[in-house]
N, C-alpha and C positions, 0 to 999 in steps of 0.2 A: 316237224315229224314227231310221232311218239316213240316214247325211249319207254321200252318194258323193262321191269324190275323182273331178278330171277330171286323171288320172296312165294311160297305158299303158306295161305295162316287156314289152319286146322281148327275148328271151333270143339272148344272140348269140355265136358262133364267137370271135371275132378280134376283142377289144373296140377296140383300135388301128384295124383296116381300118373297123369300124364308125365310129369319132369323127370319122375322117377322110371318110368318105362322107357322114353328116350334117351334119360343119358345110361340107364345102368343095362336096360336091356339090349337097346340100339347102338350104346358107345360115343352119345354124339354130347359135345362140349359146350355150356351155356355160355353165351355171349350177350346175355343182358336179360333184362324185363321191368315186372312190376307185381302188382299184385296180383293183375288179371290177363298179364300175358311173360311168357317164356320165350327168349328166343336165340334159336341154334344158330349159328353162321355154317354153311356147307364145305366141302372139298372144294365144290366147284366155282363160291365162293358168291355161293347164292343166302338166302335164311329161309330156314321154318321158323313161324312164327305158331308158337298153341296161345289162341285164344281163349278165353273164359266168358265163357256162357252170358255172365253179366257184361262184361265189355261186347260182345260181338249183340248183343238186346239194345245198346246203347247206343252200336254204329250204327247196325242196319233195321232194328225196330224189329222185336219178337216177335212178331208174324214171321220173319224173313231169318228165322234160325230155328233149327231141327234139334230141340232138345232132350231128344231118346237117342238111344244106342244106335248106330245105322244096322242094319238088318242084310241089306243089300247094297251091293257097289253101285255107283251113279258116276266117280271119278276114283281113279286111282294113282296113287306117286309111284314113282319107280326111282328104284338108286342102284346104279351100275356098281358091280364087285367084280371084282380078278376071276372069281370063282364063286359059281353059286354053292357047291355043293357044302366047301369049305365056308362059309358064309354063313348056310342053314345049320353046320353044327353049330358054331359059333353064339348063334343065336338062339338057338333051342338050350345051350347050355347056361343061357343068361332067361331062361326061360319064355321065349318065344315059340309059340302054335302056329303052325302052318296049316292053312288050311287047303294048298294045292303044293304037292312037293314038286322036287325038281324036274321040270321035263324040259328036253328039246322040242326047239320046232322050226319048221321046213323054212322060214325066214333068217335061220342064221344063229339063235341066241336061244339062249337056257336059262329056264326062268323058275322064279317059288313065290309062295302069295301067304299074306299072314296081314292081321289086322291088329290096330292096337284096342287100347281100353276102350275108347269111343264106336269101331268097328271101321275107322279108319283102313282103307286097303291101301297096301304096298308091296311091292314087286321087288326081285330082287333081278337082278339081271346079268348075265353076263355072253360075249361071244363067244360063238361053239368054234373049237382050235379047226383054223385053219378056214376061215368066215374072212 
């Protein structure tokens, strides 16, 4: 049977602007890399892995890599917080744009939306009290 990894790798522009957005602006701790990749280990005890443009050319053959800014969403990660609201101060104070604030919705959970350097989408999430 297949054993799925819980790894998502981010191919990204400016692997520098990138390290520095994740750990200073997101909070999240490196647990390794190289020259052309960066990689966080999660809570949940998963990795983001940020690729570089030249590594992900090399795996999948630049045809098969988007090396502009994304524009529009096609996928997006989510990371579960206690608290969105407290979460979006947080981040806005480490200098994070949100480009959907916080709202509830009739499935349960209260969410915010912000993209990084790359345009990268991310959700923040959390359950609405009493879900």
């Amino acid at each position: 049977s297949l054993k799925w990894a819980d790894a998502v790798v981010l191919v990204v522009g400016d692997l520098e602007r990138s390290r520095e957005f994740y750990t200073k602006s997101l909070g999240m701790v490196l647990g390794g890399g190289d020259e052309d990749a960066v990689v966080f280990k999660t809570e949940s005890g998963g990795m983001l892995i940020l690729l570089s443009h030249h590594r992900a050319d090399a795996l999948l053959g630049a045809d098969n890599v988007e090396h502009g800014v994304a524009a529009t969403a096609r996928t997006y990660n989510v990371a579960e917080v206690e608290d969105v609201d407290q979460a979006c101060e947080t981040l806005r104070s480490r200098g994070v744009e949100f480009f959907r604030e916080p709202e509830n919705h009739p499935w349960g959970i209260r969410t915010a939306f912000f993209r990084d350097p790359d345009g990268h989408v991310w959700e923040i999430s959390s359950d609405l009290p009493g879900e």
